[in-house]
N, C-alpha and C positions, 0 to 999 in steps of 0.2 A: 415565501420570497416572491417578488414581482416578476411577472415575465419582462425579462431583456431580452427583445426579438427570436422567441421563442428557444432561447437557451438555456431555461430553467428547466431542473430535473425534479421530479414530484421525490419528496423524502419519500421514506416507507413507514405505515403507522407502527406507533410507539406503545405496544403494548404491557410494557414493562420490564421487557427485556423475556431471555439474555440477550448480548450483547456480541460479537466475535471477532475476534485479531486473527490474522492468520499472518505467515510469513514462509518464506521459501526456506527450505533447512534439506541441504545436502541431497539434494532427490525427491524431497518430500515435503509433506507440510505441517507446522505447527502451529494448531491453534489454542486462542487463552479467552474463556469464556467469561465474561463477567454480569452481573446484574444490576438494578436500574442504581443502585448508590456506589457504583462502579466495582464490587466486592468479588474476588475471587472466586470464581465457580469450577474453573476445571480447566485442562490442558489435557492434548491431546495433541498424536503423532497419525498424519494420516499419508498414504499412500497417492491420494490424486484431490482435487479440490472439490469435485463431484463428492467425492467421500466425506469431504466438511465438512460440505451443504448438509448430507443427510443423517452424520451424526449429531447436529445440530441444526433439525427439519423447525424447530420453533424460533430459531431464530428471528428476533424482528430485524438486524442491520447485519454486515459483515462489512469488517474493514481491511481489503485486501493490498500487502505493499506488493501491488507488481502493477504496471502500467495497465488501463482496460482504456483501448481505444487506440490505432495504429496512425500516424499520418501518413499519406500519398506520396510524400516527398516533404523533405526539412526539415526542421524542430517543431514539434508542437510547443504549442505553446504554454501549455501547461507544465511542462520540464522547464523552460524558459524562463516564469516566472518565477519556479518553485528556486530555482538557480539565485535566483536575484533575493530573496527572501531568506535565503541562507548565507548567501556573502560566505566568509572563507570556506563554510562547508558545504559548498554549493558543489564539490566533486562527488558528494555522496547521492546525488539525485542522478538516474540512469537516463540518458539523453535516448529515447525511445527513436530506435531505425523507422522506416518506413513498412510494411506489410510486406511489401516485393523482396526485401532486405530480409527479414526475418522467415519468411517462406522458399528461399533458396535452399537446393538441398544440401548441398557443398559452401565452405568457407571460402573458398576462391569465386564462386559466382554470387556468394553475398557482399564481398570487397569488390565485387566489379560491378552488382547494383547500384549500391552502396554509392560508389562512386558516379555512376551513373545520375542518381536520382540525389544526391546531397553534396557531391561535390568532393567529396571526402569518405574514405574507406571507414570500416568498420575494425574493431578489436575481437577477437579470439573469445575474450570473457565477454564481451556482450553477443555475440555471436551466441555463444553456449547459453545464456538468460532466455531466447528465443521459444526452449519449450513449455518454461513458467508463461511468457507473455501470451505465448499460442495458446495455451491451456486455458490460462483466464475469460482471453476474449470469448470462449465457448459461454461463458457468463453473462455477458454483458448485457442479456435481456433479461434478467432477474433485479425486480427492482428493488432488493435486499442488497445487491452487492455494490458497495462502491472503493474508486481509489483512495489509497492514503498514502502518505509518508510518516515513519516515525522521527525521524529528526524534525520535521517541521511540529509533529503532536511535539516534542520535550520542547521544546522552542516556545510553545503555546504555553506549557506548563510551568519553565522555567521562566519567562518573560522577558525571554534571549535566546540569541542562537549559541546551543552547548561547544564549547571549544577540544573540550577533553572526546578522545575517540573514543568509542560503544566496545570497543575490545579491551579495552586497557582495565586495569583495576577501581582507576579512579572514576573511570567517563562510566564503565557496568553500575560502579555504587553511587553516581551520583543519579545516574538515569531509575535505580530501582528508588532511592529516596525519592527522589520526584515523584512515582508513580503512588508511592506509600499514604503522600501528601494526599494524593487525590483520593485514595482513599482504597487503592489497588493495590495490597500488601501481597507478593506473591511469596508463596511458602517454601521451604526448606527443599520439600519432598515435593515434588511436579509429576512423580510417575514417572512413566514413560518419556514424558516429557521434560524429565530430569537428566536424560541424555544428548540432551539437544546443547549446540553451543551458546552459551550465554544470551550473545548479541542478538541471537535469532527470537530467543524468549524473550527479551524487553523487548524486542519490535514488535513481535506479536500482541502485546500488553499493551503497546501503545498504540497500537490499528485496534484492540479493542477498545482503550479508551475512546478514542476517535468515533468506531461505528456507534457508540452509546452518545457519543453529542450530534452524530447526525441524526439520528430517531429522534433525538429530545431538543431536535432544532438549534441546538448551539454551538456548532460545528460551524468554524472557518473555512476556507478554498481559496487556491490560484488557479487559474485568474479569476480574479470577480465574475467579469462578462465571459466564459469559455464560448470557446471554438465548438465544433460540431466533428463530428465521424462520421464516416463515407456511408452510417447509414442514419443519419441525423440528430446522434445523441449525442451532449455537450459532453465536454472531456475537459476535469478537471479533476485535481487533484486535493482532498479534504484532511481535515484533522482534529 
């Protein structure tokens, strides 16, 4: 990619993979391994994202759905765009708090941040997301790790944005066809991983897919041109 005023992120080299999805799942995290022809390698239930890293030390990309990168105050811009790119399901993209917001120890002094620095209070359930997004950012200097969205990967894959929801019966079968297509057939028996709720395994699959088209260079982003983080890396979101 070209430098746009020094807002380009170097990919990570593409050694053939694997590849890793990960996704937030009830406390924990599930990740769905794939290799370079996107094929089904392995899932996996891990305790903390440190743990992901080094169950999967070879990894050459990680594609992780949780925000990496906080703004100082207001929307980033990278939710912003992802919003606009999704049109009616643009609720399913988490409008990322400020750092000051999400580092509050108490819910009452993060509504009062919150409001402070955006203008507008914050929700209970994004409050509670707070230890995924802290946890991440502990990453952010790993140049394996980058953000994703899985609704914007099925978007990419289906050549629309999915209208049917990732819970329901229809939106689970249409988003695993989709992944099949690519060539990401995910199997009966997942292990341990077979406990995990649906939606949370086809996100993962599909931050997998995602990390496997940014190693191999054909991975999409909003915004084009991203914004920077309070320590100078662009913040954008891929897929």
């Amino acid at each position: 990619m070209d430098d746009l005023n020094g807002t380009e992120r170097a990919l990570p080299p593409d050694g053939g993979g694997p590849y890793v999805g990960v996704d937030g799942t009830r406390g924990r995290w599930v990740a769905i391994a794939i290799d370079r022809e996107g094929t089904f390698q392995s899932a996996a239930v891990c305790d903390s994202l440190a743990h992901v890293l080094a169950a999967h030390g070879g990894a050459d990309a990680f594609g992780i759905d949780v925000p990496l990168g906080m703004p100082e105050s207001g929307p980033r811009a990278a939710d912003a765009a992802a919003r606009v790119a999704l049109g009616s399901r643009r609720a399913t993209i988490f409008m990322t708090p400020p750092r000051a917001v999400l580092e509050a120890p108490t819910y009452a002094e993060a509504r009062a941040r919150a409001t402070e620095l955006t203008g507008k209070s914050i929700s209970a359930q994004s409050y509670a997301l707070r230890h995924n997004v802290l946890e991440a950012d502990g990453l952010r200097a790993d140049p394996r790790v980058f953000e994703v969205h899985p609704e914007l990967a099925f978007g990419a894959m289906a050549g629309r944005v999915l209208l049917t929801g990732k819970r329901s019966w229809n939106g689970a079968s249409e988003r695993r066809d989709l992944l099949a297509a690519e060539g990401l057939e995910l199997p009966s028996d997942l292990g341990e991983g077979g406990a995990v709720p649906v939606d949370d395994v086809l996100d993962a699959a599909a931050a997998a897919w995602s990390a496997r088209r940014i190693a191999t260079g054909e991975a999409g982003r909003v915004p084009e041109a991203p914004e920077l983080d309070e320590h100078g890396r662009p913040v954008a979101i891929w897929y």
